[in-house]
C-alpha positions in Angstrom: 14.5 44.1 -1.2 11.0 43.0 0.5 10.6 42.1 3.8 10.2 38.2 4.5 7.3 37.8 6.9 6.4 34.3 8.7 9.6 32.7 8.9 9.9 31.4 12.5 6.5 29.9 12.1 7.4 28.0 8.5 10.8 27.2 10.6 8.3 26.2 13.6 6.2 23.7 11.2 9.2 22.6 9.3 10.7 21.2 13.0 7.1 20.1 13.9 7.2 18.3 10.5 10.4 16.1 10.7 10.1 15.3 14.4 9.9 12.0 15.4 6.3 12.4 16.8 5.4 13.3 13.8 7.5 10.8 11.8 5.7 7.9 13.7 2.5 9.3 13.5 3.0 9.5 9.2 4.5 6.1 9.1 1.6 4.7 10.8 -0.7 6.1 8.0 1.8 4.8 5.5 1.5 1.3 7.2 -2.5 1.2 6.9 -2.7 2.7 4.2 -0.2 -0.3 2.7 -2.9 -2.7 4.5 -5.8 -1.6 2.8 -3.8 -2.2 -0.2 -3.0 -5.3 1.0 -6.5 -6.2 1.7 -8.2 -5.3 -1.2 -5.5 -7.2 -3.4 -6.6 -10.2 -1.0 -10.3 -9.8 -2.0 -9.9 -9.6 -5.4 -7.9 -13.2 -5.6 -10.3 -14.3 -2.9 -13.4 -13.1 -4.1 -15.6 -15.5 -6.0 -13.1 -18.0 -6.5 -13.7 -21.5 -6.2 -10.8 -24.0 -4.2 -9.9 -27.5 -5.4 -11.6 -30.0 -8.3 -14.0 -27.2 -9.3 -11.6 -24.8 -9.4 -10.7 -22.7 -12.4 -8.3 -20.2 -13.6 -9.2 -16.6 -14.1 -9.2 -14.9 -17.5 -5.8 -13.4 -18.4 -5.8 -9.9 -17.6 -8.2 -10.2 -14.3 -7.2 -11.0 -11.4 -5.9 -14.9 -10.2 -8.8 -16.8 -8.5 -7.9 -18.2 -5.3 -7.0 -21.9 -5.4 -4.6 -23.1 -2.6 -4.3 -19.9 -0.9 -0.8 -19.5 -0.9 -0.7 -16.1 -3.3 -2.9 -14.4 -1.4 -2.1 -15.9 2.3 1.7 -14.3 1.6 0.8 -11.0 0.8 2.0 -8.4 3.3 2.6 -5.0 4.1 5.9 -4.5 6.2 7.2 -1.4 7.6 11.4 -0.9 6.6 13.0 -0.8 9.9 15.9 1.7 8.6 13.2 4.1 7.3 9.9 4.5 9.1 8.6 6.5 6.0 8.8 3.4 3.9 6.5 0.6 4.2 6.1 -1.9 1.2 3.7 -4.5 0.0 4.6 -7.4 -1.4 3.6 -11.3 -1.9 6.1 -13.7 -1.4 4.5 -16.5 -3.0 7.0 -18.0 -5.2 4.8 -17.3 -8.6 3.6 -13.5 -6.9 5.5 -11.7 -9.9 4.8 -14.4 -12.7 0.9 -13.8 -11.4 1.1 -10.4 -11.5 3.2 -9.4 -14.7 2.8 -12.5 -16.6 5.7 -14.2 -18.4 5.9 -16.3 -22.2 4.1 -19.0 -21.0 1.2 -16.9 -19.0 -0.5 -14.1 -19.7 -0.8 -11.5 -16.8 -3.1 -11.8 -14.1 -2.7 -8.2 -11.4 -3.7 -8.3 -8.8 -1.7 -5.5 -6.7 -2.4 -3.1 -9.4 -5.4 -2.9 -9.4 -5.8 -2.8 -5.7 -3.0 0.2 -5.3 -5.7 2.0 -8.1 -8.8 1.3 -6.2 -7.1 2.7 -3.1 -5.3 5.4 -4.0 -7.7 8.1 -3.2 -8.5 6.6 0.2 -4.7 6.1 1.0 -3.6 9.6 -0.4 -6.4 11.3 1.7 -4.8 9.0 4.8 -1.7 10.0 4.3 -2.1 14.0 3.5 -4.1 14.1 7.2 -1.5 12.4 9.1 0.8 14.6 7.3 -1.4 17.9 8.2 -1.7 16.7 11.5 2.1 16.8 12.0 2.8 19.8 10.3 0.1 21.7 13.1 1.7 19.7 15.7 -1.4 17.6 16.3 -1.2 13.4 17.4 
């Protein structure tokens, strides 16, 4: 049977790697990398749009233009107290899912979608450094 080299330093990064240095340091990437998702689903209800008697819906299938603010003022990114791996993003407007997914009487209009695809590199590449950073035992 072959010799197993390098175990007490994969054992070493492993500890390194579930620490709780090194899990707040991770869920503090996970928590900006939810608020550039948050932000860039702001932007694209915010962007262009036009409030009150001038203001007009959005084609079905783009984002919702900004009217009263309330969908994109309730967006938020939240970190779960019970995990601090898990952070979420989420609107709490009343019609966020309705917006979002559509329903029989209105045709979808995403919004978080699209901003999770636009930032996915940038939030991956966040992510993997702060997880690289704990697995060499770096802050």
């Amino acid at each position: 049977m072959p010799k197993i080299t390098g175990g007490k330093s994969h054992a070493a990064r492993l500890k390194r790697l579930t620490s709780p240095a090194a899990m707040e340091s991770v869920g503090r990437a996970l928590y900006a990398a939810g608020e550039r998702i948050q932000v860039a689903a702001q932007i694209s209800i915010t962007e262009g749009a036009v409030s009150g008697k001038a203001h007009l819906p959005s084609a079905p299938g783009s984002p919702p233009n900004n009217d009263t603010g309330v969908l994109a003022n309730n967006i938020e990114t939240a970190r779960d107290p019970d995990n601090p791996l898990r952070v979420t993003v989420s609107s709490n407007a009343p019609y966020a899912s309705s917006q979002e997914f559509g329903n029989s009487k209105l045709p979808e209009r995403p919004y978080m979608r699209p901003a999770v695809a636009r930032e996915r590199k940038a939030v991956t590449q966040l992510v993997g450094q702060a997880v690289s950073a704990a697995i060499k035992g770096e802050r």
